[in-house]
Structures are given as C-alpha cells and as structure tokens.
Biopython code that builds the backbone (N, CA, C, O; Angstrom):
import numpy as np
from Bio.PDB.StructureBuilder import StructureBuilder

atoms = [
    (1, "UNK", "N", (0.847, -1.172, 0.000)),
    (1, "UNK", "CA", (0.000, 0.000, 0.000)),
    (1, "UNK", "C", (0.902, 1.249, 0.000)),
    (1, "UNK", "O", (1.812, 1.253, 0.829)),
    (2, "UNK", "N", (0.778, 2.257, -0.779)),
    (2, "UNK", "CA", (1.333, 3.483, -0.929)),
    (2, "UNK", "C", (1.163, 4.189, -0.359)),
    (2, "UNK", "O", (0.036, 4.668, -0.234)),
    (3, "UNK", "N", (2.370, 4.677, 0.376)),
    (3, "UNK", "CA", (2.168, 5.668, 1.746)),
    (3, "UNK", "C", (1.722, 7.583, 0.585)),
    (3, "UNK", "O", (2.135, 8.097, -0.454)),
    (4, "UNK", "N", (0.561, 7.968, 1.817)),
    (4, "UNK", "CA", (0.251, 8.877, 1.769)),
    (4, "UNK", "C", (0.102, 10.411, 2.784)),
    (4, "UNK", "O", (-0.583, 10.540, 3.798)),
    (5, "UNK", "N", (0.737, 11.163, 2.302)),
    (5, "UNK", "CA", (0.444, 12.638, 2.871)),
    (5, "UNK", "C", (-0.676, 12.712, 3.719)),
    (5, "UNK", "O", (-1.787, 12.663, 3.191)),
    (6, "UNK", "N", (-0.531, 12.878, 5.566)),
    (6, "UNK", "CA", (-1.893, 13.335, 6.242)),
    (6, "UNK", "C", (-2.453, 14.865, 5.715)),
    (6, "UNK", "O", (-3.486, 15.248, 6.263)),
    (7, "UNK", "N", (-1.997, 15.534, 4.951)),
    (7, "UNK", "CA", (-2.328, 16.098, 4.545)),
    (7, "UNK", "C", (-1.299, 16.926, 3.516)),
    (7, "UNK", "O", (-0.070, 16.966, 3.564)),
    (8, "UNK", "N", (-2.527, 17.801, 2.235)),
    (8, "UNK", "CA", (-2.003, 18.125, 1.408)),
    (8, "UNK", "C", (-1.030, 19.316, 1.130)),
    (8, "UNK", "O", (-1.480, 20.462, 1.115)),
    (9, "UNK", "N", (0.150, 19.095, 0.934)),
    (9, "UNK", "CA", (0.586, 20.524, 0.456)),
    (9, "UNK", "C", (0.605, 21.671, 0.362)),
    (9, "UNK", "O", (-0.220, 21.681, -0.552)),
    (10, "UNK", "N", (0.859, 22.859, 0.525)),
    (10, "UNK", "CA", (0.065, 24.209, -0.143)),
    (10, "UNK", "C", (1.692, 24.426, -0.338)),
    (10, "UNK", "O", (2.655, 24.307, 0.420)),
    (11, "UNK", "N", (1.498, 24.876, -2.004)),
    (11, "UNK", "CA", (2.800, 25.137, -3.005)),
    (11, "UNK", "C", (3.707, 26.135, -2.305)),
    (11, "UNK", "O", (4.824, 26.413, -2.740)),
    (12, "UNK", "N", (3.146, 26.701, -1.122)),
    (12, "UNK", "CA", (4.554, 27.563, -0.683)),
    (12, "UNK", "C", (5.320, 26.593, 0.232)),
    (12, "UNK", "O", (6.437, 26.973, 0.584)),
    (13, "UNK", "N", (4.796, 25.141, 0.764)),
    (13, "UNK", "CA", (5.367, 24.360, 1.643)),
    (13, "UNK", "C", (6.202, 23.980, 0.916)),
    (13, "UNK", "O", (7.367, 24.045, 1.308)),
    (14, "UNK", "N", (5.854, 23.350, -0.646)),
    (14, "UNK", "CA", (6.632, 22.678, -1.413)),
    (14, "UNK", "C", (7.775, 23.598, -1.942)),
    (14, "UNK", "O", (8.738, 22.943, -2.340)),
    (15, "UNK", "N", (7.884, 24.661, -2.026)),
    (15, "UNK", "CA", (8.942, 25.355, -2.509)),
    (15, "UNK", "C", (9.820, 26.140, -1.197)),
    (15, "UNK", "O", (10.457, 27.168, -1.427)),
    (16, "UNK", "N", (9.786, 25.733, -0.283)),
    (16, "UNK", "CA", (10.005, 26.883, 0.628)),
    (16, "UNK", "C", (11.893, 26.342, 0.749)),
    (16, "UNK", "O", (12.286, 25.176, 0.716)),
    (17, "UNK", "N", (12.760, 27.585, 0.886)),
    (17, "UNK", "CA", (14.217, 27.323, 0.775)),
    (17, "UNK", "C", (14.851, 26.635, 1.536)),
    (17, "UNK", "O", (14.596, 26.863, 2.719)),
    (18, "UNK", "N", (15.899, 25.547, 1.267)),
    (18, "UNK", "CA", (16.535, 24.043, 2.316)),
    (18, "UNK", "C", (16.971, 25.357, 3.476)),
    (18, "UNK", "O", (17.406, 26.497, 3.317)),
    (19, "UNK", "N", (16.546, 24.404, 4.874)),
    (19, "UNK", "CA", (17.885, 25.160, 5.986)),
    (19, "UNK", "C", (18.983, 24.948, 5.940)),
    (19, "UNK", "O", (19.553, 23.993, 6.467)),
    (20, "UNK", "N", (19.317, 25.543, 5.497)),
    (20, "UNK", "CA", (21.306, 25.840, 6.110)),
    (20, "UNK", "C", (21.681, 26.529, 6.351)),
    (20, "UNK", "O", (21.071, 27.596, 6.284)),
    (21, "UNK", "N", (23.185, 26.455, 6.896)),
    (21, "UNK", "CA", (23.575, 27.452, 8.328)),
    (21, "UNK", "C", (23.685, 28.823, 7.207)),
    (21, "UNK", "O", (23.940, 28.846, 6.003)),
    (22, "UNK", "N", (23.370, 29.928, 8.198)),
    (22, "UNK", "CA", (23.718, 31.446, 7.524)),
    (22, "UNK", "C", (24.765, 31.860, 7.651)),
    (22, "UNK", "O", (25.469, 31.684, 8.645)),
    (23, "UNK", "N", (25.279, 32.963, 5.923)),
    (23, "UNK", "CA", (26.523, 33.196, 6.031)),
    (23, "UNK", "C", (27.294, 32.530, 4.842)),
    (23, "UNK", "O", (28.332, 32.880, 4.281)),
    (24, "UNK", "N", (26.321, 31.278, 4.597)),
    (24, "UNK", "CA", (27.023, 30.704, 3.395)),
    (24, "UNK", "C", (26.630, 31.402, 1.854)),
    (24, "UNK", "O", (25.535, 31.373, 1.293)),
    (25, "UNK", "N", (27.679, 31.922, 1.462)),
    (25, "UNK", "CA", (27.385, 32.623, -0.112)),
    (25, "UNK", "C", (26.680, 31.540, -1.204)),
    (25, "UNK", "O", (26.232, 31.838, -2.312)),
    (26, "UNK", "N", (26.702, 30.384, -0.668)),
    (26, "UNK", "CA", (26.019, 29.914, -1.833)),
    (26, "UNK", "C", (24.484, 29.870, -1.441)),
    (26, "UNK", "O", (23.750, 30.279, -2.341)),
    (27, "UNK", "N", (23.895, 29.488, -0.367)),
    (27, "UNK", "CA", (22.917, 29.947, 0.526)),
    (27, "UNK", "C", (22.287, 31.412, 0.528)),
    (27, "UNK", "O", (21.124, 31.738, 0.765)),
    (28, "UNK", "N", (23.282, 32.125, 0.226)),
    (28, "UNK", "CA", (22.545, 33.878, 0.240)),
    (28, "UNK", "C", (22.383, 33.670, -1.203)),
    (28, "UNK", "O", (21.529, 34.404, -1.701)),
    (29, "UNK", "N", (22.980, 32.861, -2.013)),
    (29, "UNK", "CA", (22.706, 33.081, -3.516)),
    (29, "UNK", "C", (21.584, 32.626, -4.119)),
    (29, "UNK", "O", (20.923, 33.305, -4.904)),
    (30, "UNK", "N", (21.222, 31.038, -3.662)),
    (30, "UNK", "CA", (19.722, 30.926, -4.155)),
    (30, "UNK", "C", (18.593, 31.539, -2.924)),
    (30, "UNK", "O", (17.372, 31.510, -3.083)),
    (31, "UNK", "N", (19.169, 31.997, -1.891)),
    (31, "UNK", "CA", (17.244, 32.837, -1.417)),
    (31, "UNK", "C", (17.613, 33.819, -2.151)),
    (31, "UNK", "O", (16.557, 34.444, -2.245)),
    (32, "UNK", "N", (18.598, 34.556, -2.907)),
    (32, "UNK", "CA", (18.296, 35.820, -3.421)),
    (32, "UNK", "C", (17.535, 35.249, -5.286)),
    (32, "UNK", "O", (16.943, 36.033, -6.028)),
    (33, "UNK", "N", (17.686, 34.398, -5.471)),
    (33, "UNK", "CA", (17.497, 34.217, -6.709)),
    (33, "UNK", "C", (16.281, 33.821, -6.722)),
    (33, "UNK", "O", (15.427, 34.215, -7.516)),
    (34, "UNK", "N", (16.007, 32.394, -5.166)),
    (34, "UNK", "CA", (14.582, 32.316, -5.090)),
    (34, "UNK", "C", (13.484, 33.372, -4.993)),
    (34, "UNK", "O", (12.293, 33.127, -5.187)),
    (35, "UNK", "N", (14.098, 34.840, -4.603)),
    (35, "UNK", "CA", (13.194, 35.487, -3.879)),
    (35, "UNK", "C", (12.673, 36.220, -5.485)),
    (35, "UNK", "O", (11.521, 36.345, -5.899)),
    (36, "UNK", "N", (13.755, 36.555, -6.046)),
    (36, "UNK", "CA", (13.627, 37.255, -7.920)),
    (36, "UNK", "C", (12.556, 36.428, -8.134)),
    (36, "UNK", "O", (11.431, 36.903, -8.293)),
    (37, "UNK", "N", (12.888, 34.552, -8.172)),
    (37, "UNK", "CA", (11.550, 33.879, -8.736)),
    (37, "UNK", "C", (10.672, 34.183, -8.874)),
    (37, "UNK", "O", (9.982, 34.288, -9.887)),
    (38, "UNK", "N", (10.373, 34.568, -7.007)),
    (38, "UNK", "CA", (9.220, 34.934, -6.546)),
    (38, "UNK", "C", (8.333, 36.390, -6.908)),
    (38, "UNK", "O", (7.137, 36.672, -6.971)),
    (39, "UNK", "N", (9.109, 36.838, -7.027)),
    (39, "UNK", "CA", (8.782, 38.635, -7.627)),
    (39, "UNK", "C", (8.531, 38.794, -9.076)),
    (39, "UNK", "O", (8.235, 39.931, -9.443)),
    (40, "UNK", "N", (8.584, 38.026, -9.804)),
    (40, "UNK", "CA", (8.256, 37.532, -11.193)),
    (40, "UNK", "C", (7.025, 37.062, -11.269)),
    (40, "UNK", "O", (6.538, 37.064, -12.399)),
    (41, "UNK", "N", (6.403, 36.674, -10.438)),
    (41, "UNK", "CA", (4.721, 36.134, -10.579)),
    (41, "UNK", "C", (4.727, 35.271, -12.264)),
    (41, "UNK", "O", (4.332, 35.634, -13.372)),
    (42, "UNK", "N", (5.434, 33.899, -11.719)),
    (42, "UNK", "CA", (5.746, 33.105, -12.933)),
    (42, "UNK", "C", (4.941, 31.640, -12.138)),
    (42, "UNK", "O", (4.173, 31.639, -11.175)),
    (43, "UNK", "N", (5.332, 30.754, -12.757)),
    (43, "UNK", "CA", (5.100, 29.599, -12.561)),
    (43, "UNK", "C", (7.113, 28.814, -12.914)),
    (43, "UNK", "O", (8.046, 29.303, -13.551)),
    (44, "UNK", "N", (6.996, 27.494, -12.134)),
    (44, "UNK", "CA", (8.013, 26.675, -12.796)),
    (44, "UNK", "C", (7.831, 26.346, -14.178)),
    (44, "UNK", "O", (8.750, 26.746, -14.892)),
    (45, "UNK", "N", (6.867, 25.705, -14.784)),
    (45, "UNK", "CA", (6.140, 25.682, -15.685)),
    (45, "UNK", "C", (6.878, 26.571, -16.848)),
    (45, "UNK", "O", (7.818, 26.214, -17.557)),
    (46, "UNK", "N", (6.260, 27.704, -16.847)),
    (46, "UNK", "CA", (6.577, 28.777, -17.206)),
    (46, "UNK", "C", (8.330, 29.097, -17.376)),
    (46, "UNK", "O", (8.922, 29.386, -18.416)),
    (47, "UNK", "N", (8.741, 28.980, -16.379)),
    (47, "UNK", "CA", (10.249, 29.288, -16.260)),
    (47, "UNK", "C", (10.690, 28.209, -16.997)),
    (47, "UNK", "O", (11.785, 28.239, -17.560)),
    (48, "UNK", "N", (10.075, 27.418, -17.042)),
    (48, "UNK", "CA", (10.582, 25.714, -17.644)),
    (48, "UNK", "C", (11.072, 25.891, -18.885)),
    (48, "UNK", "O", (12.232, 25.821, -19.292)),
    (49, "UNK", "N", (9.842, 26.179, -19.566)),
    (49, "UNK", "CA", (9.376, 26.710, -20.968)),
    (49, "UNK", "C", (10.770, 27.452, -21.641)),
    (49, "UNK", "O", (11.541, 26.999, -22.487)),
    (50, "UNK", "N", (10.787, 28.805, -20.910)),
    (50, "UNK", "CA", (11.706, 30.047, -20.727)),
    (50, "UNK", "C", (13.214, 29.511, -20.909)),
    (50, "UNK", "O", (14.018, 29.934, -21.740)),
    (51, "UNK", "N", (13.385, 28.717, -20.172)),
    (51, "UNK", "CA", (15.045, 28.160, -20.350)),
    (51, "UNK", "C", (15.074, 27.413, -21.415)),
    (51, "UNK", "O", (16.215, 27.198, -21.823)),
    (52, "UNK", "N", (14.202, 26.926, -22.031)),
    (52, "UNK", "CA", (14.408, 25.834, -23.367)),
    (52, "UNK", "C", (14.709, 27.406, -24.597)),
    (52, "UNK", "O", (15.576, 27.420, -25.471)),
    (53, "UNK", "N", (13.986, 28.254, -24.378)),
    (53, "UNK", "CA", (14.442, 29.565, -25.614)),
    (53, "UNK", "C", (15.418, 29.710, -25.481)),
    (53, "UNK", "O", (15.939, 30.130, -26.514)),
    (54, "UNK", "N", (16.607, 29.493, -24.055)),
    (54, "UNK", "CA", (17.286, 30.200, -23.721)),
    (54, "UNK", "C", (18.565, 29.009, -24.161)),
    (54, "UNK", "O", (19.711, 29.143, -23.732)),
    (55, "UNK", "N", (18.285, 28.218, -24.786)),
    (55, "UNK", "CA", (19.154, 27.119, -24.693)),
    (55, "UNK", "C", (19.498, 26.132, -23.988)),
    (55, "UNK", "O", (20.361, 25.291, -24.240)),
    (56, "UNK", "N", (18.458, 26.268, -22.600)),
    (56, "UNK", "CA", (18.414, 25.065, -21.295)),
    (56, "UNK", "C", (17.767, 23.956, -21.871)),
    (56, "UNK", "O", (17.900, 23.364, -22.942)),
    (57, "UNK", "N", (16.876, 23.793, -20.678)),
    (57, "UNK", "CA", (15.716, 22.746, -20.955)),
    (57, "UNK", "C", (15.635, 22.202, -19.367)),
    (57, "UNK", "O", (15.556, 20.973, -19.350)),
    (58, "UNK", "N", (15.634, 22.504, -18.698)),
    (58, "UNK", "CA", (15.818, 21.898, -17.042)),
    (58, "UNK", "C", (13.822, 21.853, -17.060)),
    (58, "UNK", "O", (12.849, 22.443, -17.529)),
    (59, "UNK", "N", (14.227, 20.641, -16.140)),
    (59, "UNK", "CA", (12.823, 20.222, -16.069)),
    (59, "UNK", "C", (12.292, 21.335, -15.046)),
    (59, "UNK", "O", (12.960, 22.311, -14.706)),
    (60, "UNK", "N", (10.601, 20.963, -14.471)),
    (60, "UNK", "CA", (10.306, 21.831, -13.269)),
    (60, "UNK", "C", (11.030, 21.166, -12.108)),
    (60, "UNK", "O", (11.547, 21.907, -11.272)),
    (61, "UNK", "N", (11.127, 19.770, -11.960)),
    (61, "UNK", "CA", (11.377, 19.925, -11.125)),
    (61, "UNK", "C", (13.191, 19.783, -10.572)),
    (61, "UNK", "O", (13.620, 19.736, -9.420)),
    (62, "UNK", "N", (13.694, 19.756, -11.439)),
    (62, "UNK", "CA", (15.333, 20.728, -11.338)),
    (62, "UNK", "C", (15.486, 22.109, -11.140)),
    (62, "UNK", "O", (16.411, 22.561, -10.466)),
    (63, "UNK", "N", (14.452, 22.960, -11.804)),
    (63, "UNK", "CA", (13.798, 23.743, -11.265)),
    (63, "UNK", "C", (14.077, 24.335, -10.054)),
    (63, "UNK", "O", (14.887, 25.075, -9.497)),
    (64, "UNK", "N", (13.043, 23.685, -9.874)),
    (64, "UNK", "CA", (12.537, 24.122, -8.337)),
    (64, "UNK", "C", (13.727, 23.548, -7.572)),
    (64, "UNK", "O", (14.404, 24.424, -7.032)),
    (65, "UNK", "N", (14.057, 22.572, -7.430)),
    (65, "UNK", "CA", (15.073, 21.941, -6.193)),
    (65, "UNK", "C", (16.681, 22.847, -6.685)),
    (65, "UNK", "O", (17.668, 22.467, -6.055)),
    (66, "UNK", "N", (16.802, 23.420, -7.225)),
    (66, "UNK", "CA", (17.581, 24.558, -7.699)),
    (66, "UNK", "C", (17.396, 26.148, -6.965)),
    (66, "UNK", "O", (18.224, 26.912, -6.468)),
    (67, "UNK", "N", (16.044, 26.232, -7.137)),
    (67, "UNK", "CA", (15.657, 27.558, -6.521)),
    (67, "UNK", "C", (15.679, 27.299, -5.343)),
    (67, "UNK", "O", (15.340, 28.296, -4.705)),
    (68, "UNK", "N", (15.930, 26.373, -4.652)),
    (68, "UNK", "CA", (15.648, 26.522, -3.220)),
    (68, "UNK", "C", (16.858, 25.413, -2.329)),
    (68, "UNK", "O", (16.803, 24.891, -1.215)),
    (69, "UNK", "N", (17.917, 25.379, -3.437)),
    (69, "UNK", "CA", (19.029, 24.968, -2.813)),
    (69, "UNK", "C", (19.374, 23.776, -2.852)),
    (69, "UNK", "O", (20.581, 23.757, -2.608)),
    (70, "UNK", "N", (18.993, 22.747, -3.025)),
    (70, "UNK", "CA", (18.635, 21.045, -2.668)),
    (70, "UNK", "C", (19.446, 20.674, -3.751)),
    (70, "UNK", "O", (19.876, 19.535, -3.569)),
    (71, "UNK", "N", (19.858, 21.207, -4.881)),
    (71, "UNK", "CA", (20.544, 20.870, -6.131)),
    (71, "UNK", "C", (21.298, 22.030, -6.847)),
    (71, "UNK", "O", (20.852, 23.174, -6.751)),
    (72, "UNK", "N", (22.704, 21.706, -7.737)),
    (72, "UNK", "CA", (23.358, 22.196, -8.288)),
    (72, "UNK", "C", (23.300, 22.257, -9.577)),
    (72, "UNK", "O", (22.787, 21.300, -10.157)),
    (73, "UNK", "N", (23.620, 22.971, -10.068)),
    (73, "UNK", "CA", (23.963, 23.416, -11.630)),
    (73, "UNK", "C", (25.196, 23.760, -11.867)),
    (73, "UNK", "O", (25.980, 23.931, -10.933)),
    (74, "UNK", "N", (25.721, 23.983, -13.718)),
    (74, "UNK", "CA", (26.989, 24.741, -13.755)),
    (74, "UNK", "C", (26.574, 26.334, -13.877)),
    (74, "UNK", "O", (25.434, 26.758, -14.065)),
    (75, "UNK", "N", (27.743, 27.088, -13.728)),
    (75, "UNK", "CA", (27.839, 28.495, -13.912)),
    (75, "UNK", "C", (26.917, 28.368, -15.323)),
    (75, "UNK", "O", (25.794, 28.839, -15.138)),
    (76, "UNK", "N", (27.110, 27.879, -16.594)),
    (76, "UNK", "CA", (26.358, 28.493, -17.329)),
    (76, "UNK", "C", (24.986, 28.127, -17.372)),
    (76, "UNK", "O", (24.144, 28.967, -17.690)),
    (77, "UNK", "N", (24.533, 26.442, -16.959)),
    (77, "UNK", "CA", (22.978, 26.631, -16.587)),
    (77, "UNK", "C", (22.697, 27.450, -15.554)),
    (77, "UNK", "O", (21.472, 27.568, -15.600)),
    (78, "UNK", "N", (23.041, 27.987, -14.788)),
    (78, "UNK", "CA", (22.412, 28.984, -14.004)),
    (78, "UNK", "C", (22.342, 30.282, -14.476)),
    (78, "UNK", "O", (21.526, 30.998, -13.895)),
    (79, "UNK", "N", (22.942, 30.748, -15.323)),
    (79, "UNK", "CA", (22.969, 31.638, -16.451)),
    (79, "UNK", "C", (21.953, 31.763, -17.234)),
    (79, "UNK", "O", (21.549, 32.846, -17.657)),
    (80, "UNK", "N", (21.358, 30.438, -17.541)),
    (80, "UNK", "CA", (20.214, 30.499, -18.432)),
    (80, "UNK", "C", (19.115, 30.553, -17.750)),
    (80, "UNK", "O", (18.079, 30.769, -18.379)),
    (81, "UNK", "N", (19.068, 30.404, -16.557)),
    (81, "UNK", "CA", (17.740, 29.997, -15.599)),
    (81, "UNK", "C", (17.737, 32.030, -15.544)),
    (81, "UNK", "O", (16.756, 32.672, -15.920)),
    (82, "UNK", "N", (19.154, 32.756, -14.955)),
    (82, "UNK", "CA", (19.116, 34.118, -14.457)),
    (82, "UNK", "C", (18.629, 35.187, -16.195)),
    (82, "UNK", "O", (18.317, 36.364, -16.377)),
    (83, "UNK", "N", (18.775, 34.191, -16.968)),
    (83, "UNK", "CA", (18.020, 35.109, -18.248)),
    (83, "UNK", "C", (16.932, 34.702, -18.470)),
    (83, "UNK", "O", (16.099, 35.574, -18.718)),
    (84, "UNK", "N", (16.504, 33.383, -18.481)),
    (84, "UNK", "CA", (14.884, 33.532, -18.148)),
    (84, "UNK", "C", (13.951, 34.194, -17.109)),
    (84, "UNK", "O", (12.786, 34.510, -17.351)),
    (85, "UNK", "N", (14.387, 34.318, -16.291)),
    (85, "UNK", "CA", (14.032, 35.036, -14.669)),
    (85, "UNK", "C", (13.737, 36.523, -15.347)),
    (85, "UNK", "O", (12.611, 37.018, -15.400)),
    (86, "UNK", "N", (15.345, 37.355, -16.025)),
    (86, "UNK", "CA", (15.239, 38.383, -15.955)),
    (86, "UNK", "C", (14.410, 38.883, -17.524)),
    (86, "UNK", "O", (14.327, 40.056, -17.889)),
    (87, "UNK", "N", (14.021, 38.049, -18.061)),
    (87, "UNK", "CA", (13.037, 38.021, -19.401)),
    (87, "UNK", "C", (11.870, 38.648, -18.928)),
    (87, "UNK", "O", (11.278, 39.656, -19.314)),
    (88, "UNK", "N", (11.600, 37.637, -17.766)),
    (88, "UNK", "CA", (10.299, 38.262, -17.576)),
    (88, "UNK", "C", (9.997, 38.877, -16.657)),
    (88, "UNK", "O", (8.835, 39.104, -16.319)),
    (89, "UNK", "N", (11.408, 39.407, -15.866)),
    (89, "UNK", "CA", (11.110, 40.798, -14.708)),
    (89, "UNK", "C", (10.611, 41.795, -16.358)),
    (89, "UNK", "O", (9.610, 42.470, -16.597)),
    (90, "UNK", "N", (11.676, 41.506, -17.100)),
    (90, "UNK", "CA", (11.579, 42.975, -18.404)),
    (90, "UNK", "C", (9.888, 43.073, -18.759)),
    (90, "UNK", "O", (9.149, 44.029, -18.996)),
    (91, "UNK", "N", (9.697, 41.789, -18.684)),
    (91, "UNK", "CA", (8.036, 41.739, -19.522)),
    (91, "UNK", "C", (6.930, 42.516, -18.231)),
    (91, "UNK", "O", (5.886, 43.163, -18.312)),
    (92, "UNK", "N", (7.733, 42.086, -17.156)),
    (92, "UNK", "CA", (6.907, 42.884, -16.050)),
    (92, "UNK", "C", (7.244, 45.000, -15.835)),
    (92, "UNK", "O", (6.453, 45.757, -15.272)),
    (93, "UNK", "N", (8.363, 45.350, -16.364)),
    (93, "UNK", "CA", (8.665, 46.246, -16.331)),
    (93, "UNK", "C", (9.489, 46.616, -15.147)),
    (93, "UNK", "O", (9.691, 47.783, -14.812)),
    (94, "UNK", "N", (10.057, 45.342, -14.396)),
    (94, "UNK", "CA", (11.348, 45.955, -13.261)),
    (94, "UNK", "C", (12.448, 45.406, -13.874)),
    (94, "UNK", "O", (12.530, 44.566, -14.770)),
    (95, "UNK", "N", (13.384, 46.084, -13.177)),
    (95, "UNK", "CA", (14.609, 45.774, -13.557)),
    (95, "UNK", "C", (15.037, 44.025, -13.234)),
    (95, "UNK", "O", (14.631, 43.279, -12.343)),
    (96, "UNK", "N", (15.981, 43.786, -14.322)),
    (96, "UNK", "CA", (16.535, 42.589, -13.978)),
    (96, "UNK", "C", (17.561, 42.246, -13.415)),
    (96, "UNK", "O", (18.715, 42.345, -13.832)),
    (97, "UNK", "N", (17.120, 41.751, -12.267)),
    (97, "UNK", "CA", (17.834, 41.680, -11.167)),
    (97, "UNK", "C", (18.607, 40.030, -10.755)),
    (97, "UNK", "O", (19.454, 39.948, -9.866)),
    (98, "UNK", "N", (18.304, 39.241, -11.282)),
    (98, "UNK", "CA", (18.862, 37.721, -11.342)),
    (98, "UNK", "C", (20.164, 37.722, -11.564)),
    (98, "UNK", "O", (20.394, 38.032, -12.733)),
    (99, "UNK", "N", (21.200, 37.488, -10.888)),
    (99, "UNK", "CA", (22.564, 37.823, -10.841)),
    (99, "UNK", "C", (22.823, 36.383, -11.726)),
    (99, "UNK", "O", (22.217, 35.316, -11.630)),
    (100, "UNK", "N", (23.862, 36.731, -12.549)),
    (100, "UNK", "CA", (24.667, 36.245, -13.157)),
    (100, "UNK", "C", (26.299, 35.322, -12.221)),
    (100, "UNK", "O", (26.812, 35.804, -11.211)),
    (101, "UNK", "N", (26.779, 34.054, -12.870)),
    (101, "UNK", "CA", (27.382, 33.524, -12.358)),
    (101, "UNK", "C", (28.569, 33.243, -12.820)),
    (101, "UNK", "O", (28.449, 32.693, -13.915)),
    (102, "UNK", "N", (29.969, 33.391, -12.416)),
    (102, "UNK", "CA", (30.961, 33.058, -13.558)),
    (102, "UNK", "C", (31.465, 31.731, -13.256)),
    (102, "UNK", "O", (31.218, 31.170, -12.189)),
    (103, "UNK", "N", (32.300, 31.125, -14.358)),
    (103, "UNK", "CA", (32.818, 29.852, -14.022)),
    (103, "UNK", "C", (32.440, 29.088, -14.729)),
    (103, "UNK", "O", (31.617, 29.441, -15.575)),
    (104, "UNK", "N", (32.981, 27.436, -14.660)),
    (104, "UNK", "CA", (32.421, 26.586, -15.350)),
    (104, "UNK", "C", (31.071, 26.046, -14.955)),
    (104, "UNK", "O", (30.518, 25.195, -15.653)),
]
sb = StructureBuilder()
sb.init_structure("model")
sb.init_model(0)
sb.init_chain("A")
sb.init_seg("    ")
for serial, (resi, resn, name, xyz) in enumerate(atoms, 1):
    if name == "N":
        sb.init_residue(resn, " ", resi, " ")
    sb.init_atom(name, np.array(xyz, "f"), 0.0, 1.0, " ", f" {name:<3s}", serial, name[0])
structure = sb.get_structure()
C-alpha cells in the first residue's frame, strides 16, 4: 500500500528554501534568486518553458530543487535559468535583477 500525505501541500510548503547554516554565499545566492523567482509572478512551468528559448531545458522539477538549494547546476545553466528570470522581470517592467554567475 502506498504511503500517503496526512495532509495536502500548499505550493509555498513545497517550494520553501533548504535550511542551512547562515553566512554561506552559496545559501545567500539561491534565497536571493529564489526570492527574484518569486517577484516575477511566474510559474516553474513557465520558467521551464523560458530556459528551453534560452538554450536550457531543465525540467520543473530541477527547477525548483535549484531555486531553493537542494541541487546544483553549472555556472552556465544557471545563467540560463538568471536570463529567463530576468526576461520576464523585463516583460513585467522591473529591472533585472537575477545575478549572473561566472565559471564553469
């Protein structure tokens, strides 16, 4: 029998950023990137989509376990995730703010 959830979800539980200790720059780097996500009024979905124009293709849910720390990328997929992000701050009319990453 397949274990089940006493109860369901609500999508900010499912996305909410891994704990780890503060102070760590890679830690200040995705809540700052998660938080851009968030200020974009997008979907993963959406962002999904966005990185395949961009030359990605990361699923949602690499995605997401990306935005919120649980998983890594290289400098240049994260590059493509911070130009899809900042695509559609532009389409929203704020500045784009998704920091860019150097390296391999």
């Amino acid at each position: 029998m397949p274990l089940r959830p006493t109860k369901p979800l609500r999508p900010t539980e499912a996305l909410r950023p891994a704990m780890t200790p503060r102070g760590n720059a890679s830690t200040d780097q995705h809540q700052r990137l998660f938080a851009i996500f968030l200020s974009c009024r997008t979907t993963l979905e959406d962002l999904s989509r966005r990185t395949k124009t961009f030359g990605g293709g990361l699923s949602v849910a690499l995605l997401a376990n990306y935005l919120v720390g649980r998983s890594t990328v290289s400098a240049a997929t994260h590059n493509v995730v911070a130009d899809a992000i900042n695509a559609r701050l532009r389409e929203l009319s704020k500045p784009p703010d998704a920091p860019y990453r150097a390296g391999p």
